[in-house]
KEZADREN-521208 format. One record per residue (C-alpha): residue number from 1; residue in three letters; x, y, z. Coordinates in steps of 0.05 Angstrom, whole numbers, plus 5000, padded with zeros to 4 digits. Each point is the difference from the previous one (the first is absolute). Layout:
BEGIN
<site num="NUM" residu="ALA" xx="X" yy="Y" zz="Z"/>
...
! end
This chain:
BEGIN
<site num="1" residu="UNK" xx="5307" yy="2951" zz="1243"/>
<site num="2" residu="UNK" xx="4954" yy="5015" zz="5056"/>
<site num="3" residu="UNK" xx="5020" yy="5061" zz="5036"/>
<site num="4" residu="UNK" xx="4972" yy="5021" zz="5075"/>
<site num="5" residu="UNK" xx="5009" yy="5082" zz="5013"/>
<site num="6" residu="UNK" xx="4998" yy="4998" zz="5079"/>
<site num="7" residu="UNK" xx="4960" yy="5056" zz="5038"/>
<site num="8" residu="UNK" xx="5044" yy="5045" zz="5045"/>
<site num="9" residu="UNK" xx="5057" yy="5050" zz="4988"/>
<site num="10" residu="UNK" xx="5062" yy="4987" zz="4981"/>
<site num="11" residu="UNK" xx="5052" yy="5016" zz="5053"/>
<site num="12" residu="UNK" xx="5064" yy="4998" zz="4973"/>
<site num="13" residu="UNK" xx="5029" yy="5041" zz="4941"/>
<site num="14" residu="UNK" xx="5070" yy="4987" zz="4955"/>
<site num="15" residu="UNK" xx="5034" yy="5057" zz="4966"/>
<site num="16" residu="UNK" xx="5054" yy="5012" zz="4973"/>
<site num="17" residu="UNK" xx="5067" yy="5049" zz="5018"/>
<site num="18" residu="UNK" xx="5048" yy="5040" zz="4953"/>
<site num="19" residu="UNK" xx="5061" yy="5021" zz="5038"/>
<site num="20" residu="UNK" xx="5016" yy="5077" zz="4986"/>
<site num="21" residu="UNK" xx="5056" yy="4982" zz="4957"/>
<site num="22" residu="UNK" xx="4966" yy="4963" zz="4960"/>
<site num="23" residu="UNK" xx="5032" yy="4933" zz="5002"/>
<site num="24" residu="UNK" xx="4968" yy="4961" zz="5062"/>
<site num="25" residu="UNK" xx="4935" yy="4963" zz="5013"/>
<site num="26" residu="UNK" xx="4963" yy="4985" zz="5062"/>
<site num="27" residu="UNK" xx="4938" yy="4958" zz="5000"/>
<site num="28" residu="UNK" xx="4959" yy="5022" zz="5059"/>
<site num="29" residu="UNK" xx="4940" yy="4972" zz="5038"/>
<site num="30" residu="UNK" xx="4957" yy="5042" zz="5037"/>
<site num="31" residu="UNK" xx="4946" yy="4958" zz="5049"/>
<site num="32" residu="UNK" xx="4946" yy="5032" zz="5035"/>
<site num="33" residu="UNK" xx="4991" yy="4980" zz="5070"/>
<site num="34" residu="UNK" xx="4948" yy="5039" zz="5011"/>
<site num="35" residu="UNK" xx="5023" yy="5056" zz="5045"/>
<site num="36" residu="UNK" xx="5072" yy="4998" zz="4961"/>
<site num="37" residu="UNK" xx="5043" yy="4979" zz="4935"/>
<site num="38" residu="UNK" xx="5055" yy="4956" zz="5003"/>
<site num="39" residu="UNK" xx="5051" yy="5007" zz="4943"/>
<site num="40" residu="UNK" xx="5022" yy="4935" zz="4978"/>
<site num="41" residu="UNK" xx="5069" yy="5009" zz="4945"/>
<site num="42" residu="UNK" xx="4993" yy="4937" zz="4960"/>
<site num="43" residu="UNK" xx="5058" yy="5009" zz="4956"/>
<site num="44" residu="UNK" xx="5052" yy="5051" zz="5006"/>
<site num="45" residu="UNK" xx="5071" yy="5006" zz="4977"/>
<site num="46" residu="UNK" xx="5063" yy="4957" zz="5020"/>
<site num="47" residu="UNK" xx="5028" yy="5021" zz="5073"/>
<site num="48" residu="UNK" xx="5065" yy="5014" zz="4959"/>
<site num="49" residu="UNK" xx="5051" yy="4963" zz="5060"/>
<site num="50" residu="UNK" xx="4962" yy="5030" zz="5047"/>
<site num="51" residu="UNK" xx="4965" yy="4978" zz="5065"/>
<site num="52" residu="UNK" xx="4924" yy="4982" zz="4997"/>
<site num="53" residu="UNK" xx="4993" yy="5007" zz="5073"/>
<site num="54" residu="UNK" xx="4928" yy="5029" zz="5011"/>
<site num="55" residu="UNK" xx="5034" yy="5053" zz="5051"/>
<site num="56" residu="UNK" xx="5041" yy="5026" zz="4944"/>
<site num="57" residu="UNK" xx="4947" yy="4994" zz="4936"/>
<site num="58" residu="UNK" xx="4940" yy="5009" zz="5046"/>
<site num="59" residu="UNK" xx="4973" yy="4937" zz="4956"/>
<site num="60" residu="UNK" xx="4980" yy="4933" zz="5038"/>
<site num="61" residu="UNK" xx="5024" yy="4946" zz="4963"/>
<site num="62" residu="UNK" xx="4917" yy="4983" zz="4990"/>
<site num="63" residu="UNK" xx="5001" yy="5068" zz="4951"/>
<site num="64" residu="UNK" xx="4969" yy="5041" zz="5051"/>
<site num="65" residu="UNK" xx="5021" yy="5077" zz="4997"/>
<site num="66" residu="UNK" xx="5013" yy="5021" zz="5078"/>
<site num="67" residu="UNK" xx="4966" yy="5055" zz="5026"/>
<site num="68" residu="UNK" xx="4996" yy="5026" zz="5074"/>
<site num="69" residu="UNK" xx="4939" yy="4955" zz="5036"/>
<site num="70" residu="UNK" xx="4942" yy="5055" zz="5010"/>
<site num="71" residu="UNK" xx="5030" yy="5041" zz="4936"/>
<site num="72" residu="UNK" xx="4984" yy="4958" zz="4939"/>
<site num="73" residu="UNK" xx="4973" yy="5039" zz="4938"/>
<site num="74" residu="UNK" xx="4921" yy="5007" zz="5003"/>
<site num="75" residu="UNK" xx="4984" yy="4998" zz="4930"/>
<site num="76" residu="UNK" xx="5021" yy="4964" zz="4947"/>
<site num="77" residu="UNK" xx="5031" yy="5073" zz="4967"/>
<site num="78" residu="UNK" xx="5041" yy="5008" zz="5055"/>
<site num="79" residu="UNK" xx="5025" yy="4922" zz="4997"/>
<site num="80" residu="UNK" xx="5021" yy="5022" zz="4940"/>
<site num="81" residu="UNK" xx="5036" yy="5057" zz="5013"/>
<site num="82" residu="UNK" xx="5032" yy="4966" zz="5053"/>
<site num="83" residu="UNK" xx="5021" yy="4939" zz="4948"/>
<site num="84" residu="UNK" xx="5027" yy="5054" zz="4951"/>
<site num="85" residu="UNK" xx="5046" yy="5032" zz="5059"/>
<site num="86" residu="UNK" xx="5017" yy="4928" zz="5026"/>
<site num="87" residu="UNK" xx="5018" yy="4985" zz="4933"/>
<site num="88" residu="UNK" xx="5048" yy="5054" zz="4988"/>
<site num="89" residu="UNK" xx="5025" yy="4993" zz="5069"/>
<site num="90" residu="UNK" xx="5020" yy="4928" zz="4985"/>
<site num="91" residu="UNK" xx="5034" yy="5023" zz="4940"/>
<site num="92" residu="UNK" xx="5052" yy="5038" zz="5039"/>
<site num="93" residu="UNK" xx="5012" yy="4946" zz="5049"/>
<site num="94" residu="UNK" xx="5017" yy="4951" zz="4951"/>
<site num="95" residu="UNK" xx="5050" yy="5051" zz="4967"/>
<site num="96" residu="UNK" xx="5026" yy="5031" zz="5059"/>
<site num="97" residu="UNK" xx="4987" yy="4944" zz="5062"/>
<site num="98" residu="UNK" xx="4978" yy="5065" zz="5042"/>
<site num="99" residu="UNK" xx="4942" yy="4990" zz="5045"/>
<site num="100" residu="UNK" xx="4944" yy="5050" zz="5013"/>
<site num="101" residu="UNK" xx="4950" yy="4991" zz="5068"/>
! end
């Protein structure tokens, strides 16, 4: 097997997501675009009945994580943080169906 490391950085990262309680998993995505992250959620937990409409889930149906243009995270710590909160955030919805802006 002949195997070719390419020069550059790597601009993407994949981790990983515990719910607080324990008993969800979000895979994330976090690309650098230079002068911001986007948060991509690859895999997340059933919408349980509910709607999947991006203005409810904040979550384009391409995995993208909405943030307000001019107020993505800066660093990929942050991305995270935001992911995390996101995360939890999504969590309620699903059980509850109420909306946060």
């Amino acid at each position: 097997m002949n195997t070719k490391i390419l020069n550059g950085v790597f601009n993407s990262t994949m981790k990983i997501y515990r719910s607080k309680n324990g008993g969800d998993y979000f895979n994330f995505k976090f690309v650098n675009r230079g002068h911001h992250f986007d948060v991509f959620c690859t895999k997340h937990p059933s919408f349980n009945g509910k709607s999947s409409n991006p203005h409810k889930t904040h979550l384009f149906h391409s995995g993208k994580v909405c943030f307000v243009e001019g107020r993505e995270p800066k660093t990929r710590r942050r991305a995270e943080e935001l992911a995390a909160q996101w995360a939890e955030y999504f969590l309620d919805y699903r059980q509850t169906g109420k909306i946060q802006n």
